[in-house]
N, CA, C and O atoms as CSV, one atom per row, in Angstrom:
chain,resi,resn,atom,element,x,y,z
A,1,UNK,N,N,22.677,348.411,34.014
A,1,UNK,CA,C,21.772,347.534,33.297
A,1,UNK,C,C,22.148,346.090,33.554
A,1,UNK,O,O,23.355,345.852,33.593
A,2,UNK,N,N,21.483,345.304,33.697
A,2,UNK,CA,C,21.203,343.942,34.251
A,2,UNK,C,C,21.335,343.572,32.717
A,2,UNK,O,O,21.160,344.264,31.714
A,3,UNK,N,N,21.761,342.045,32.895
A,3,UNK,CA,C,21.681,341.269,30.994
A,3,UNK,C,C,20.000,340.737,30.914
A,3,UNK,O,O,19.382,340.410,29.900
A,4,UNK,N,N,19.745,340.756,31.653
A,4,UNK,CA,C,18.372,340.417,31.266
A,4,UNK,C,C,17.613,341.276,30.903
A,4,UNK,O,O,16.770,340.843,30.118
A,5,UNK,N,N,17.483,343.016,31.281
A,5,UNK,CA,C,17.325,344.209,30.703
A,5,UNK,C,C,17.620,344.214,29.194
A,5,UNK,O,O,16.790,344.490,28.327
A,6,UNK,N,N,19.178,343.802,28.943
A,6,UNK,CA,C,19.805,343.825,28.061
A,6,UNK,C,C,18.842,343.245,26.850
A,6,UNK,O,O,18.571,343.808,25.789
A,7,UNK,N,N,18.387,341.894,27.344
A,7,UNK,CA,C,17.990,340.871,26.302
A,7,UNK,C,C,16.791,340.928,25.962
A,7,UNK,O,O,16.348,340.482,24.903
A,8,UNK,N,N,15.880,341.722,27.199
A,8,UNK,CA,C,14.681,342.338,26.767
A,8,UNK,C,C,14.370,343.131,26.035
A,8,UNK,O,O,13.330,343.120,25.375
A,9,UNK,N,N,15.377,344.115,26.021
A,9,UNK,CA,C,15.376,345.258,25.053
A,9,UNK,C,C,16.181,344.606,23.036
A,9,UNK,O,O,16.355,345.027,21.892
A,10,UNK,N,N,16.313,343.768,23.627
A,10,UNK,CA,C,16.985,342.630,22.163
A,10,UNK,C,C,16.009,342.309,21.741
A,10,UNK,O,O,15.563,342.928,20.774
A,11,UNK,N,N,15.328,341.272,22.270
A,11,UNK,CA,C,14.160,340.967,21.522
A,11,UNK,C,C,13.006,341.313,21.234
A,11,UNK,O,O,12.351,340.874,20.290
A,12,UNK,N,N,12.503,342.509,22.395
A,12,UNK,CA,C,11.949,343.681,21.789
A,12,UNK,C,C,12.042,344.433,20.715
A,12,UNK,O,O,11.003,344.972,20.334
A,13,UNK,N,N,13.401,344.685,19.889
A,13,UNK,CA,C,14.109,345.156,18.961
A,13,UNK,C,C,13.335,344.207,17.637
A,13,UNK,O,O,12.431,344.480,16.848
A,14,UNK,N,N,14.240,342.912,17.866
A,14,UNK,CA,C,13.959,341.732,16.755
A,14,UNK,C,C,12.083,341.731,16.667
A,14,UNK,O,O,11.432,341.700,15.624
A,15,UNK,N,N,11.619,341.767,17.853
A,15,UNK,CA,C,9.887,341.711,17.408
A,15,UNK,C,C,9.546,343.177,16.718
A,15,UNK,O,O,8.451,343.213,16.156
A,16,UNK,N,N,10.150,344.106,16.691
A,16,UNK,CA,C,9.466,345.399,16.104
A,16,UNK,C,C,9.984,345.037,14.484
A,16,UNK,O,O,9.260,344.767,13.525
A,17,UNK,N,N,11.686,345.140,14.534
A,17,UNK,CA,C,12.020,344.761,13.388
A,17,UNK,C,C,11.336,343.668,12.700
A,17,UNK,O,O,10.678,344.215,11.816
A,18,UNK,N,N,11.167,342.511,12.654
A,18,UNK,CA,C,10.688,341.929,12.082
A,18,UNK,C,C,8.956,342.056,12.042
A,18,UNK,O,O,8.418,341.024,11.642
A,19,UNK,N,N,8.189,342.983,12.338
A,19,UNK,CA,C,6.860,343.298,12.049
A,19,UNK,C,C,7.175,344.741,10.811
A,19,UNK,O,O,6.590,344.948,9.747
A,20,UNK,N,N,8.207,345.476,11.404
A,20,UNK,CA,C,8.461,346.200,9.949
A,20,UNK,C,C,9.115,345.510,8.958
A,20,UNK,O,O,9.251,346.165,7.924
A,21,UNK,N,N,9.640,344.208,8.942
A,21,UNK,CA,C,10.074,343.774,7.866
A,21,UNK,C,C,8.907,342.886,6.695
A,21,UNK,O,O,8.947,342.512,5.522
A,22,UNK,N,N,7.877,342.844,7.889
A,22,UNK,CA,C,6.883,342.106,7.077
A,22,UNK,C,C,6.120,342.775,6.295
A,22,UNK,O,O,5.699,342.404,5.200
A,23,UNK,N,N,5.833,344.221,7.069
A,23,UNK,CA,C,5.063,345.472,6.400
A,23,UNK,C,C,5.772,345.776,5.201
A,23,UNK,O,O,5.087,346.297,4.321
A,24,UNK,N,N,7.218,345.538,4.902
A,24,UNK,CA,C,7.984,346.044,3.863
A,24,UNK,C,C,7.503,344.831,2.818
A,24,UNK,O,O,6.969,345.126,1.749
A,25,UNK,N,N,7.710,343.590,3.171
A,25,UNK,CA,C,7.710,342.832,2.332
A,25,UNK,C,C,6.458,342.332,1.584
A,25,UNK,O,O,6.457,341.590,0.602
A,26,UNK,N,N,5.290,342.915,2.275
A,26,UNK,CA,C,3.815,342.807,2.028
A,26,UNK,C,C,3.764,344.230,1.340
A,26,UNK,O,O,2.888,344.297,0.478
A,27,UNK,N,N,4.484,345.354,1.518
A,27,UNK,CA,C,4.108,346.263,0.120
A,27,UNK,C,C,4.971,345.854,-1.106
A,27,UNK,O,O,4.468,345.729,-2.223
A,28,UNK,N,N,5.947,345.703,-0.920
A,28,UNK,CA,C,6.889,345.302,-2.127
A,28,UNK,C,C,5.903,344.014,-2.630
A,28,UNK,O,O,5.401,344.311,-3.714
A,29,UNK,N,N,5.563,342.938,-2.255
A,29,UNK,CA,C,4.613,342.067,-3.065
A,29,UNK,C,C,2.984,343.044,-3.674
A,29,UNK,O,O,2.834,342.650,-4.830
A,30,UNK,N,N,2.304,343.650,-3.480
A,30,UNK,CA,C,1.830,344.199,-3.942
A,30,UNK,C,C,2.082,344.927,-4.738
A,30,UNK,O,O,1.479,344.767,-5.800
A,31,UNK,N,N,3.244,346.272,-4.633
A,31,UNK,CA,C,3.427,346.833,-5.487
A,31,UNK,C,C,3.979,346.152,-6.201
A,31,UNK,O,O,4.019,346.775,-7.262
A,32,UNK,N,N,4.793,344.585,-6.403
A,32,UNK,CA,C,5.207,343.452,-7.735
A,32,UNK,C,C,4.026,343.099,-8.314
A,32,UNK,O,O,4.080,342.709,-9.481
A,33,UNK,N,N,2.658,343.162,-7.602
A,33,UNK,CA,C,1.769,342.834,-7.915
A,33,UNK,C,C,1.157,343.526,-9.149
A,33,UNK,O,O,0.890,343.024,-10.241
A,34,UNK,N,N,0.983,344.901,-8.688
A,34,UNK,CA,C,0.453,346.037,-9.804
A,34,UNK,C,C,1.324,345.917,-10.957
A,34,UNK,O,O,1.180,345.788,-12.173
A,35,UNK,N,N,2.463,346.023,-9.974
A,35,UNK,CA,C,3.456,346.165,-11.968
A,35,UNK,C,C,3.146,344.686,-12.841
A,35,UNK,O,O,3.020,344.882,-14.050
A,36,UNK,N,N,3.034,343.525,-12.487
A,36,UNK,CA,C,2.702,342.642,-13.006
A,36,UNK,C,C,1.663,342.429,-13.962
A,36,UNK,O,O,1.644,341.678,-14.937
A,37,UNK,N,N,0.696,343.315,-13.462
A,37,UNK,CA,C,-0.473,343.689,-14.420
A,37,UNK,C,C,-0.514,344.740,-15.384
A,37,UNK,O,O,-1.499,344.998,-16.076
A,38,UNK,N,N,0.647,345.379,-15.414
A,38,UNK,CA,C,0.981,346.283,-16.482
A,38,UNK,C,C,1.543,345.703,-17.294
A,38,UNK,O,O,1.295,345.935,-18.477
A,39,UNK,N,N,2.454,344.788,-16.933
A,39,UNK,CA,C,3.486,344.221,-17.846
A,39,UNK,C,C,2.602,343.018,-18.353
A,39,UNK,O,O,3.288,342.419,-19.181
A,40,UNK,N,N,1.478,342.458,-18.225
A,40,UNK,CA,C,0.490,341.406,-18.412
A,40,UNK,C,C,-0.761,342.665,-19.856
A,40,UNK,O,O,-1.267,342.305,-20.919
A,41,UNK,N,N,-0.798,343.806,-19.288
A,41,UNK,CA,C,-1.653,344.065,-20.410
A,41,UNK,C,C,-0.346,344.981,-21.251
A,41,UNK,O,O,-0.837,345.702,-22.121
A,42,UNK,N,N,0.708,345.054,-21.189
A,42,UNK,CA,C,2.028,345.422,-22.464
A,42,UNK,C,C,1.184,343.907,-23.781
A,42,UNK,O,O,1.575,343.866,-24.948
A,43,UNK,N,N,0.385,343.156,-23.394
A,43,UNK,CA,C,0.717,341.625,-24.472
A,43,UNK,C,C,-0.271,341.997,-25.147
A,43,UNK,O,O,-0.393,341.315,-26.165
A,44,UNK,N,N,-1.134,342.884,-25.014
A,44,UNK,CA,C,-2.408,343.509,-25.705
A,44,UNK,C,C,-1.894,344.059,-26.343
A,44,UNK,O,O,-2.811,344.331,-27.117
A,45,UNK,N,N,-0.798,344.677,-26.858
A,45,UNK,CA,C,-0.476,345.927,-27.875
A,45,UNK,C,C,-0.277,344.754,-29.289
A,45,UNK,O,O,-0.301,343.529,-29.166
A,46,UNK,N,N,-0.100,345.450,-30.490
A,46,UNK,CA,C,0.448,344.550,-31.667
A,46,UNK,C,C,1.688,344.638,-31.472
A,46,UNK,O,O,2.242,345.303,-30.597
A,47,UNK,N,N,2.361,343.722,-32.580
A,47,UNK,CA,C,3.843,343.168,-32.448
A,47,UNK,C,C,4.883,344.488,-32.898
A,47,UNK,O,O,6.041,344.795,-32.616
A,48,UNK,N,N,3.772,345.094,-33.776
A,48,UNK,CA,C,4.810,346.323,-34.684
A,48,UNK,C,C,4.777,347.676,-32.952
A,48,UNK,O,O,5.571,348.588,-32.723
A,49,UNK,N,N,3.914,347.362,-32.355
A,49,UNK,CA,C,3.941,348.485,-30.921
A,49,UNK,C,C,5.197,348.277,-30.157
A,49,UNK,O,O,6.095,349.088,-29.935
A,50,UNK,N,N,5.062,346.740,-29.711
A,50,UNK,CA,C,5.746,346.044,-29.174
A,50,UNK,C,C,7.432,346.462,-29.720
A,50,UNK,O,O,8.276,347.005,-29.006
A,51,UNK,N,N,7.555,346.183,-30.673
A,51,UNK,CA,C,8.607,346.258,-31.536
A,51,UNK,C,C,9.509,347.464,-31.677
A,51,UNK,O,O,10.729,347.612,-31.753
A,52,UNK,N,N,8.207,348.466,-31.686
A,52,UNK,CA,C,8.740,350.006,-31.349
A,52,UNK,C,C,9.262,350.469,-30.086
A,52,UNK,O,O,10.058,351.408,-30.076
A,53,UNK,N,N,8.891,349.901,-29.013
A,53,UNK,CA,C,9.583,350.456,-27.774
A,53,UNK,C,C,10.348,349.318,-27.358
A,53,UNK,O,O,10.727,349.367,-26.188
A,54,UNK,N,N,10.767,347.997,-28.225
A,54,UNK,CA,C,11.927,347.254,-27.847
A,54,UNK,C,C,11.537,346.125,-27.299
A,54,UNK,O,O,12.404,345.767,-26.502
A,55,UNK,N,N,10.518,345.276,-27.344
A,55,UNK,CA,C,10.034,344.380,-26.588
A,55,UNK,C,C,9.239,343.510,-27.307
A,55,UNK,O,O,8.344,343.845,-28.082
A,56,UNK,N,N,9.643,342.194,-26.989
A,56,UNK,CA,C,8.526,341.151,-27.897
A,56,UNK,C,C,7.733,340.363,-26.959
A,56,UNK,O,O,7.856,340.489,-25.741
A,57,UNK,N,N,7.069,339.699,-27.413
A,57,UNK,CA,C,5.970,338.998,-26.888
A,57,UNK,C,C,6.490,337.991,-25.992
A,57,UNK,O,O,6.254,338.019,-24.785
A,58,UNK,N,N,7.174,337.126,-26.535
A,58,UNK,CA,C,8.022,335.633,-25.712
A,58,UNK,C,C,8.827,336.731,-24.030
A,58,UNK,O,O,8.827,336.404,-22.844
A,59,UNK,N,N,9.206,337.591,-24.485
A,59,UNK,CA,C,9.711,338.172,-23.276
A,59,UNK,C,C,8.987,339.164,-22.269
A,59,UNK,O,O,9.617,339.733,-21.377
A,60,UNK,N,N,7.499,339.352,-22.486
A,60,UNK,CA,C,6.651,339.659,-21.652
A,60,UNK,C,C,5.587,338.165,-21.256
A,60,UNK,O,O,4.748,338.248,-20.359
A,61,UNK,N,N,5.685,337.519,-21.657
A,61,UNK,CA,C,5.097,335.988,-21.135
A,61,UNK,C,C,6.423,335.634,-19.836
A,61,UNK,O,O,6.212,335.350,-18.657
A,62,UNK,N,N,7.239,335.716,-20.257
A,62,UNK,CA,C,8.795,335.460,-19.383
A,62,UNK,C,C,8.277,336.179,-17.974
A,62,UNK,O,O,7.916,335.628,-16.934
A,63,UNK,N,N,8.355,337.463,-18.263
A,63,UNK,CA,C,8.156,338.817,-17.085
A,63,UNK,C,C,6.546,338.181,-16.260
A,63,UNK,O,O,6.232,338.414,-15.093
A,64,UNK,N,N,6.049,337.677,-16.876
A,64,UNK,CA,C,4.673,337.542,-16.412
A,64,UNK,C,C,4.820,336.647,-15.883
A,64,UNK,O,O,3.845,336.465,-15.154
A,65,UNK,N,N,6.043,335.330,-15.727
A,65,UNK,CA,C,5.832,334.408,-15.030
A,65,UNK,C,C,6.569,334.406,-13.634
A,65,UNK,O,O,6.386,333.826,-12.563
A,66,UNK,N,N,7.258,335.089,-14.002
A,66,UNK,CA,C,8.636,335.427,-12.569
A,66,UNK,C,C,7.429,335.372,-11.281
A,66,UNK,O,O,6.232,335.660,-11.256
A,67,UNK,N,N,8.504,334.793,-10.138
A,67,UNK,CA,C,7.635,335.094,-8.641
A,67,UNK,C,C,7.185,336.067,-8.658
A,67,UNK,O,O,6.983,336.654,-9.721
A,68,UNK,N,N,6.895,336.533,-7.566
A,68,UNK,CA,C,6.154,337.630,-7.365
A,68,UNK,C,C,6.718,338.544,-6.614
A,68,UNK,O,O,6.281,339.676,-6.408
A,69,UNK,N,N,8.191,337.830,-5.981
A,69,UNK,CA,C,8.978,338.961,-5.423
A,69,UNK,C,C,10.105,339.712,-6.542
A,69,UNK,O,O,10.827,340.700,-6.411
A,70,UNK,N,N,9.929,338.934,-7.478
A,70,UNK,CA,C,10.628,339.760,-8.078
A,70,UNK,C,C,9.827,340.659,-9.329
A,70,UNK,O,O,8.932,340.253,-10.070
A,71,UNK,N,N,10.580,342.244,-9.285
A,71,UNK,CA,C,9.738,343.547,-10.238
A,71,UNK,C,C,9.555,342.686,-11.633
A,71,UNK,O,O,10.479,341.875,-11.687
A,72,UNK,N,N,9.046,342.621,-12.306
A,72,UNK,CA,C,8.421,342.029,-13.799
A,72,UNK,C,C,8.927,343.571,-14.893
A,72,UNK,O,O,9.493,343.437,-15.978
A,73,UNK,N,N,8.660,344.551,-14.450
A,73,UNK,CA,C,8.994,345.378,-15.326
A,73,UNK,C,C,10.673,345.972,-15.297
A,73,UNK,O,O,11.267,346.636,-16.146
A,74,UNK,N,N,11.025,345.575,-14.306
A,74,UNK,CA,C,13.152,346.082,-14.767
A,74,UNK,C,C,13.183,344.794,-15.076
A,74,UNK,O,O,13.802,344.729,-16.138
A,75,UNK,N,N,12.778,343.466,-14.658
A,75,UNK,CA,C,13.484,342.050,-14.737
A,75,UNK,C,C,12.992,342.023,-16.946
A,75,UNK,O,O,13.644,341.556,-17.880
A,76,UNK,N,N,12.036,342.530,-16.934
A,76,UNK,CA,C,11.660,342.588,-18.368
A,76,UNK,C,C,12.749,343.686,-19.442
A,76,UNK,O,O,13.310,343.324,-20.476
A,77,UNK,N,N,12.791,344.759,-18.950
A,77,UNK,CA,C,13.661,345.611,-18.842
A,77,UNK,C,C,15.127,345.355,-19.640
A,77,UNK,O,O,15.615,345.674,-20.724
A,78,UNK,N,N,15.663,344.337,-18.066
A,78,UNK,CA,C,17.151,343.798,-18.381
A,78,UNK,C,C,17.239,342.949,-19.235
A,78,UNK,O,O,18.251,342.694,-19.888
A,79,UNK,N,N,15.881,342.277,-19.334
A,79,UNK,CA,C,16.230,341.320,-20.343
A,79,UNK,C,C,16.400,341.542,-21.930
A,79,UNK,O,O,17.212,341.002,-22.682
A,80,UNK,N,N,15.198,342.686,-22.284
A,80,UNK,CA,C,15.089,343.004,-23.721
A,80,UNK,C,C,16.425,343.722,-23.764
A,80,UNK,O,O,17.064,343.520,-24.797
A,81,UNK,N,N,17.036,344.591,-22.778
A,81,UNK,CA,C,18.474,345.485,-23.004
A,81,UNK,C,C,19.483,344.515,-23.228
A,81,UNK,O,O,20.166,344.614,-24.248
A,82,UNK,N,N,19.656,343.692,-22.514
A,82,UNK,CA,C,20.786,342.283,-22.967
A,82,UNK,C,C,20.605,341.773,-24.680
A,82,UNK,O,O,21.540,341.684,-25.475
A,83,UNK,N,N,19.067,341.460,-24.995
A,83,UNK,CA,C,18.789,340.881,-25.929
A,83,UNK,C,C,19.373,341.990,-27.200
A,83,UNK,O,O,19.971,341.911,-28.273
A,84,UNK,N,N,18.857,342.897,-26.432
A,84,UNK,CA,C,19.328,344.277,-27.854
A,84,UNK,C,C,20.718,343.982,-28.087
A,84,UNK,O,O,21.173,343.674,-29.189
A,85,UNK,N,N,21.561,344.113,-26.734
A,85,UNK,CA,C,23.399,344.572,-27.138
A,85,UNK,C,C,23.953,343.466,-27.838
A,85,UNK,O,O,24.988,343.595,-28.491
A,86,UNK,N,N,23.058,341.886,-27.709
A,86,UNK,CA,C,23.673,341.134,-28.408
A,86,UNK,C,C,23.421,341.034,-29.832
A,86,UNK,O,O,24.149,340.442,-30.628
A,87,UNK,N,N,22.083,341.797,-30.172
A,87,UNK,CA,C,21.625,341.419,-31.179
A,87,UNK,C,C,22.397,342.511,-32.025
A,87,UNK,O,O,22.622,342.261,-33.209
A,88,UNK,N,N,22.798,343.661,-31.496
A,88,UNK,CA,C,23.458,344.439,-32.061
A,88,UNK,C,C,25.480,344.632,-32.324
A,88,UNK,O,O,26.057,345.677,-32.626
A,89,UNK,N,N,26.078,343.351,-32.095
A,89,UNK,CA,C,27.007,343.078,-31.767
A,89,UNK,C,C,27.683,342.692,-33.290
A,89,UNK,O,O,28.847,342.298,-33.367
């Protein structure tokens, strides 16, 4: 093998990889997308709903604002679980 073989087959590599990295990163924004809209209609329930499965209002406005690369529903998640252990301390 010649280095120029070599380097063809390199950046051949880097152009596939990075077209599957975009495909990854264009479903992961969508699927942040969907969950975003779950965690956007969680603000429709009442406070006593809310309340029952551990979650208040100020901290689904929070989840709803995060980028978009990041999940809204674990980032919501971690937050009400933090809020609990302290509140329970």
């Amino acid at each position: 093998m010649t280095c120029q073989s070599i380097s063809g087959q390199l950046v051949a590599r880097e152009e596939i990889f990075s077209r599957y990295q975009f495909r990854f990163q264009l479903s992961r924004l969508l699927h942040n997308w969907l969950v975003r809209r779950k965690v956007r209609a969680l603000a429709d329930n009442d406070d006593n709903i809310l309340d029952d499965i551990g979650l208040r209002r100020d901290e689904i406005a929070w989840a709803s604002r995060l980028p978009m690369t990041v999940n809204a529903a674990i980032a919501l998640q971690d937050r009400a679980c933090r809020r609990r252990q302290i509140e329970n301390r």
